[in-house]
C-alpha positions in Angstrom: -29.9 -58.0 41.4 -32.6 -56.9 39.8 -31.7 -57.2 35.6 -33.4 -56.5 32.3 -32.1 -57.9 29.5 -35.8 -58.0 27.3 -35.2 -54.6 25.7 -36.0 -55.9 22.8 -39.6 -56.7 23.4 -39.9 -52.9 24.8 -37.5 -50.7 26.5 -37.8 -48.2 29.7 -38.8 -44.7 29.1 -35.8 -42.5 29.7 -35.6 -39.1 31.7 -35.1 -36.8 29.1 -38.6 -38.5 27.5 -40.2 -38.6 30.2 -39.5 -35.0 31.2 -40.5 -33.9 27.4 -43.4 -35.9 27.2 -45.0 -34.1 30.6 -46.2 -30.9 29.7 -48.1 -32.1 27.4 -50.6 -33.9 29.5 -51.8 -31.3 32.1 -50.4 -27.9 30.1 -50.4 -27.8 26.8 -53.0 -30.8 26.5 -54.7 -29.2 23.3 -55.9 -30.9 20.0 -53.4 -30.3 17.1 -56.5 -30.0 14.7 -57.7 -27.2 16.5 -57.4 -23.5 15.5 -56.9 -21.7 18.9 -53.5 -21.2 20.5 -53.8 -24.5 22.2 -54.4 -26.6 19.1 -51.2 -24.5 17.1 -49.2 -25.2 20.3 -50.0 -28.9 20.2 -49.5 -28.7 16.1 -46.0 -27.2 16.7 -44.8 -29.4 18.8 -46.1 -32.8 16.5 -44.2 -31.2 13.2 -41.4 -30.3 15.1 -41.5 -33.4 16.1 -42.3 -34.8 12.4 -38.7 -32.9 11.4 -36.3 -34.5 14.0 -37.9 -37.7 13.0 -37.5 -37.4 9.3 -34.0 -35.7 9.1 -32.4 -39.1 11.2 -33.4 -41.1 7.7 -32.2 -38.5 5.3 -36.4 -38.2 5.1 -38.9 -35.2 4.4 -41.4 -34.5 7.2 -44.3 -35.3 5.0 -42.7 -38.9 4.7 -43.6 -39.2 7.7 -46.8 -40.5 9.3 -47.4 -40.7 12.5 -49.2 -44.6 13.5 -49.7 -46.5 16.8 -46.6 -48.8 16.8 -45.0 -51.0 14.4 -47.6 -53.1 13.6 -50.1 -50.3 12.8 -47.4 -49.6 10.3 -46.7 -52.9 8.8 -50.3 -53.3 8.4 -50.8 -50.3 6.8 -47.8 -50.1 4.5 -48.8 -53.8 3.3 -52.3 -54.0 3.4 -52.4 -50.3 1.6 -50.4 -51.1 -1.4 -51.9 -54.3 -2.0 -55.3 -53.1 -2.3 -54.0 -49.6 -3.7 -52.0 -51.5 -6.7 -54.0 -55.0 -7.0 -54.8 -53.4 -10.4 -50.9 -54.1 -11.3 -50.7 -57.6 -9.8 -51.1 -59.3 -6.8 -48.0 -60.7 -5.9 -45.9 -59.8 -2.5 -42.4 -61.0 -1.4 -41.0 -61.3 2.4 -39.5 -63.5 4.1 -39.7 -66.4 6.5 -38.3 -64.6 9.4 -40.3 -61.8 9.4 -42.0 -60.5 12.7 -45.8 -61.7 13.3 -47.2 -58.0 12.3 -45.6 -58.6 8.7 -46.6 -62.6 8.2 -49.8 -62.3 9.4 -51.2 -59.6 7.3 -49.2 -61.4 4.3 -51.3 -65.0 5.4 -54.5 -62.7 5.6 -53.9 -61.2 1.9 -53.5 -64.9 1.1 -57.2 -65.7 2.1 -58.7 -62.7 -0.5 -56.2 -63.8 -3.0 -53.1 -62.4 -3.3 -50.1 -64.5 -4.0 -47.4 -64.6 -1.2 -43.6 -65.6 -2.3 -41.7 -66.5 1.5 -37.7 -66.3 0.7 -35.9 -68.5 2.6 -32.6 -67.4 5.1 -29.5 -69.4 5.2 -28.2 -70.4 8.5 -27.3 -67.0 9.4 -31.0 -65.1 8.9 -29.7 -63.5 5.6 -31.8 -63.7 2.8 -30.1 -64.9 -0.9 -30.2 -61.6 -3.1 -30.3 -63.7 -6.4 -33.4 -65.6 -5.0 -35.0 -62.0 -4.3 -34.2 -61.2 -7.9 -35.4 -64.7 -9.4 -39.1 -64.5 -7.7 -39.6 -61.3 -8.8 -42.7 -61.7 -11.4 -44.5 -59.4 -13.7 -47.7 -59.1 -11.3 -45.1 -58.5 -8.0 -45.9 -55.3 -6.5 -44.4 -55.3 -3.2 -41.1 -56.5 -1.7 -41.4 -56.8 2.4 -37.8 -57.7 4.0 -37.2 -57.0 7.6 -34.3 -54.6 8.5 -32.9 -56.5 11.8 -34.6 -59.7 12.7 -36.7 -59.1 16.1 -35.1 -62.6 17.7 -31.8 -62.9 16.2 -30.5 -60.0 14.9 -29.0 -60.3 11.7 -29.1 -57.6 9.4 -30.4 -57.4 6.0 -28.6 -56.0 3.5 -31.9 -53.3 3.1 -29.5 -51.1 0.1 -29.2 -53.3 -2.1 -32.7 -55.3 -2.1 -33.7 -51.7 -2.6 -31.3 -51.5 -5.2 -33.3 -54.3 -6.6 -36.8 -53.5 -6.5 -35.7 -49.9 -7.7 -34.4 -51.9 -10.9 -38.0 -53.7 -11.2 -40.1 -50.4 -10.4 -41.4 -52.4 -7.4 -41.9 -51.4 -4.0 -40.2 -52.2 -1.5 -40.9 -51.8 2.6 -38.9 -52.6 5.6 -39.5 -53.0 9.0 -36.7 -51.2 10.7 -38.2 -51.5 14.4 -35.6 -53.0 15.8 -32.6 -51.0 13.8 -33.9 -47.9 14.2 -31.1 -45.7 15.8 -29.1 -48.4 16.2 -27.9 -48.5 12.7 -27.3 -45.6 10.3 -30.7 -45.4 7.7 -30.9 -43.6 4.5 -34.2 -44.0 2.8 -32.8 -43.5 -0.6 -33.6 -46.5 -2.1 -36.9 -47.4 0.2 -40.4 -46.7 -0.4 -42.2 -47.5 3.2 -40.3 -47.9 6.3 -42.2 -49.3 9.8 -40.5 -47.7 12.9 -41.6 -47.4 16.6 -40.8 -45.5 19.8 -40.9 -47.8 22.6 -37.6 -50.4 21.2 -35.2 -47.0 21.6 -36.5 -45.8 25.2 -39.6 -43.7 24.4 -43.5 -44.5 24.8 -45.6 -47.3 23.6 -48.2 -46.5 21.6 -46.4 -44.3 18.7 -44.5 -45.2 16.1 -44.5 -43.8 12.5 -44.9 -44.9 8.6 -42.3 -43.6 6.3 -43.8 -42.9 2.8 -41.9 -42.0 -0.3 -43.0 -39.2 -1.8 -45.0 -40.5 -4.8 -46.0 -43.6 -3.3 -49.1 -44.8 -4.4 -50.8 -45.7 -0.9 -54.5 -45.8 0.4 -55.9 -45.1 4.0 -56.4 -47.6 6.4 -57.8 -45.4 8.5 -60.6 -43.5 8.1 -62.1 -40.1 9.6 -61.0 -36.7 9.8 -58.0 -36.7 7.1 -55.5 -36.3 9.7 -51.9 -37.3 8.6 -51.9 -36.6 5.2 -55.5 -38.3 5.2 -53.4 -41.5 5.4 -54.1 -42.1 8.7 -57.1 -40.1 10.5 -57.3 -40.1 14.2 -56.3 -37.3 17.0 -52.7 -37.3 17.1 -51.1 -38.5 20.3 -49.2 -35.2 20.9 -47.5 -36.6 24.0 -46.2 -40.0 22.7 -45.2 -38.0 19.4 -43.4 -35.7 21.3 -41.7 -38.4 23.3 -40.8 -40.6 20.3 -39.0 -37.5 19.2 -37.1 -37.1 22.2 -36.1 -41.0 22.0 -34.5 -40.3 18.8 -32.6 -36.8 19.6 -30.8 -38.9 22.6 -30.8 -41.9 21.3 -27.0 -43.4 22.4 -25.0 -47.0 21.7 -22.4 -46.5 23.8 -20.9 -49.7 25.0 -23.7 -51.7 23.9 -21.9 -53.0 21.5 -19.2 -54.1 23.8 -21.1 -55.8 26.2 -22.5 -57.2 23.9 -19.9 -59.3 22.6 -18.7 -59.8 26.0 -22.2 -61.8 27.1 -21.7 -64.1 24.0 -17.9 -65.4 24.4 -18.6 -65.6 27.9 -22.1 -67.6 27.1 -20.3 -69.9 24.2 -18.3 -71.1 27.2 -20.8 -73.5 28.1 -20.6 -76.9 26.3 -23.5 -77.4 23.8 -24.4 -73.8 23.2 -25.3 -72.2 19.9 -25.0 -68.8 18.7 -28.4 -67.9 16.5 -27.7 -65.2 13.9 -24.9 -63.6 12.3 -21.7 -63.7 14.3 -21.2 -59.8 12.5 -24.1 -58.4 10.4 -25.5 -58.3 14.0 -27.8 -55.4 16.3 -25.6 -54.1 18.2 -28.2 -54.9 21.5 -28.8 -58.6 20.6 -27.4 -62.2 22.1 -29.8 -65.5 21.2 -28.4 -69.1 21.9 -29.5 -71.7 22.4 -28.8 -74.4 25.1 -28.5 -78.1 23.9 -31.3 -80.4 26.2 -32.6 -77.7 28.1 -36.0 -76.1 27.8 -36.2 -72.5 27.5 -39.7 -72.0 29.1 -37.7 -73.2 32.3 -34.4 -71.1 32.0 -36.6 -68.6 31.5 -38.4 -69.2 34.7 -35.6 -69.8 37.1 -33.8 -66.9 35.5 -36.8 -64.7 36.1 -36.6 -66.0 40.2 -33.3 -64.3 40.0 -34.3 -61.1 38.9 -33.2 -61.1 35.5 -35.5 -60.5 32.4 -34.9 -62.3 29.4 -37.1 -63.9 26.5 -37.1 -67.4 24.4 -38.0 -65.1 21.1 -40.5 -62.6 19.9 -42.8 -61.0 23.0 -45.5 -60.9 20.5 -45.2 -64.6 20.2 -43.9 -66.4 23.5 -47.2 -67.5 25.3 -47.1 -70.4 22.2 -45.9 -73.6 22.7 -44.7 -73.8 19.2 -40.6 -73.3 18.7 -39.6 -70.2 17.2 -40.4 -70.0 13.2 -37.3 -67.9 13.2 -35.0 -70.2 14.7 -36.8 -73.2 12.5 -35.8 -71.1 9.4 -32.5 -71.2 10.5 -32.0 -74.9 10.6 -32.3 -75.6 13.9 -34.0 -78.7 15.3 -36.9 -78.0 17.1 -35.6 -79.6 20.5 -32.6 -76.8 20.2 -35.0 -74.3 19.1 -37.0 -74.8 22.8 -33.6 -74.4 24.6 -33.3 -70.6 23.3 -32.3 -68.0 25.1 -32.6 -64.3 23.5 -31.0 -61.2 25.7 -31.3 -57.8 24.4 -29.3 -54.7 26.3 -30.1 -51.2 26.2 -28.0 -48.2 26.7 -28.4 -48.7 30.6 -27.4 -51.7 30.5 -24.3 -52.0 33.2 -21.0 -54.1 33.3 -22.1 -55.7 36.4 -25.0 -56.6 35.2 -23.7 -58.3 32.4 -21.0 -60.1 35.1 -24.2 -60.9 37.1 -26.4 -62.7 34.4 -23.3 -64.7 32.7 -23.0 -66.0 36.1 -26.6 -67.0 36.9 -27.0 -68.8 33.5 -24.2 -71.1 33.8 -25.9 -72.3 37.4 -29.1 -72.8 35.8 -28.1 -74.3 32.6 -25.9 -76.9 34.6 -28.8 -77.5 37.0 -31.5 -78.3 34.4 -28.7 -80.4 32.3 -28.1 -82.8 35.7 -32.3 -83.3 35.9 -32.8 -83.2 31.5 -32.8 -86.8 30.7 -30.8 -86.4 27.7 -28.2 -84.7 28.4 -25.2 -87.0 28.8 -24.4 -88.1 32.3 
């Protein structure tokens, strides 16, 4: 049986996108910059677009700019107010479980200067509040604190570390790829949120910036002043239209459910660890680990059964190195190896979920009776 459980790393295109996103390639193919009744059709459909997107964060559409992905996003929300504000300090706060689009930029701000502050998680991926609060300096300008971790899912507490950096007159940015639609947003008390279309069903290669009115925030980009002159480029009417569509039809059912149901059945097997919060959880995400196995090779013989899984972040599993989420967790970097992430979508069937359970306990017993140290 033929199962993907890797929605995480990117999800299926649904019908109803699909079917939206289709006249726009071949019919109404115009520019949206262009003043003749192609272009206005094209610039209709990307602000209509702009308001369905907006009004699911409690957002204005010019708060919202239209990128490439999530990592355009984090790039441009962290690299822009760093050297938009360096004049006010040149300090910046995230975390140690933050996805590779976030750290990396931070690490690259490091080598012109800036000052990064890493927060540390407890066991469960949550970040301590009063530590936020206590790092804070007089030259920190920016606060970046993933919304729901990529690998394990826990959920920041993104309201009140808003809250906080509202109290400071600092900004704060989130990545919300993974929550989006999953998990009620209001914007209130965030200045810069990174979202993206293809975790929730819709294309890859969109996504959008939110932007506080009144954010002080430079262009990455530059060319024809297209969004808001923030971020210049033709607009990718298709995709935007699609990522629209995601969002309109975007539905949980049962996910949550089944869920649950893969990780009591999967904490059956002796020596298995539940990563992440057992409740301040996505609603989509399972990662354990399996005590003296390898993950590269569950993995592998999972995959010869048809089912699609991950050891972590898709943006980081061709290296060797274990998991720096799952090391900033606590664990051990032999139990780190043995991970096993699964992430379900909204087509995600019972069956399925009956099948995989099934095929992991075979595989996991089978490369425990060859693993050396597992107990005979």
């Amino acid at each position: 049986m033929k199962t993907y459980l890797d929605n995480a790393a990117t999800t299926k295109i649904s019908d109803e996108v699909l079917k939206a996103m289709q006249p726009y390639f071949n019919e109404k193919y115009g520019n949206a910059s262009s003043l003749h009744s192609f272009g206005t059709e094209a610039k209709q459909a990307v602000e209509n677009a702009r308001k369905i997107i907006a009004k699911s964060i409690n957002a204005e559409p010019k708060e919202i700019i239209f990128t490439s992905g999530g990592t355009e996003s984090d790039n441009i929300a962290i690299k822009e107010i760093a050297f938009t504000h360096k004049q006010d300090g040149n300090h910046i706060i995230t975390s140690k479980i933050e996805h590779p689009a976030v750290l990396e930029t931070c690490k690259f701000l490091e080598t012109i200067g800036f000052k990064i502050t890493y927060l540390d998680v407890d066991k469960n991926g949550l970040i301590d509040l009063k530590q936020l609060e206590k790092s804070i300096k007089k030259d920190t300008i920016l606060v970046s604190i993933i919304h729901a971790n990529n690998e394990i899912g826990t959920i920041q507490d993104i309201e009140e570390i808003g809250k906080i950096c509202k109290k400071h007159k600092i900004i704060f940015h989130t990545d919300a790829v993974q929550s989006y639609t999953k998990i009620p947003i209001n914007v209130k008390n965030i200045d810069l949120m990174s979202l993206s279309a293809h975790k929730i069903h819709g294309p890859k290669g969109i996504g959008a910036l939110y932007v506080k009115k009144g954010t002080g925030i430079g262009s990455l980009i530059h060319g024809g002043g297209h969004e808001q002159g923030l971020r210049s480029g033709t607009e990718n009417v298709s995709g935007i239209v699609g990522f629209a569509e995601a969002v309109k039809t975007a539905d949980n059912k049962n996910i949550e459910k089944f869920r649950d149901k893969l990780i009591n059945e999967l904490l059956k097997i002796p020596e298995t660890i539940l990563n992440g919060h057992k409740t301040k959880r996505l609603c989509n995400n399972v990662n354990v680990s399996f005590k003296y196995i390898e993950g590269e090779a569950l993995i592998l013989q999972l995959d010869s059964k048809g089912i699609a899984a991950s050891t972590g972040s898709a943006c980081s599993s061709k290296q060797l190195e274990p998991s720096h989420v799952l090391l900033a967790i606590g664990l051990k970097p032999e139990d780190a190896h043995g991970s096993l992430r699964l992430s379900l979508s909204r087509f995600t069937t019972e069956k399925e979920i009956d099948y995989v359970v099934k095929q992991i306990k075979e595989v996991v017993e089978n490369l425990r009776k060859i693993s050396p140290l597992w107990r005979k």
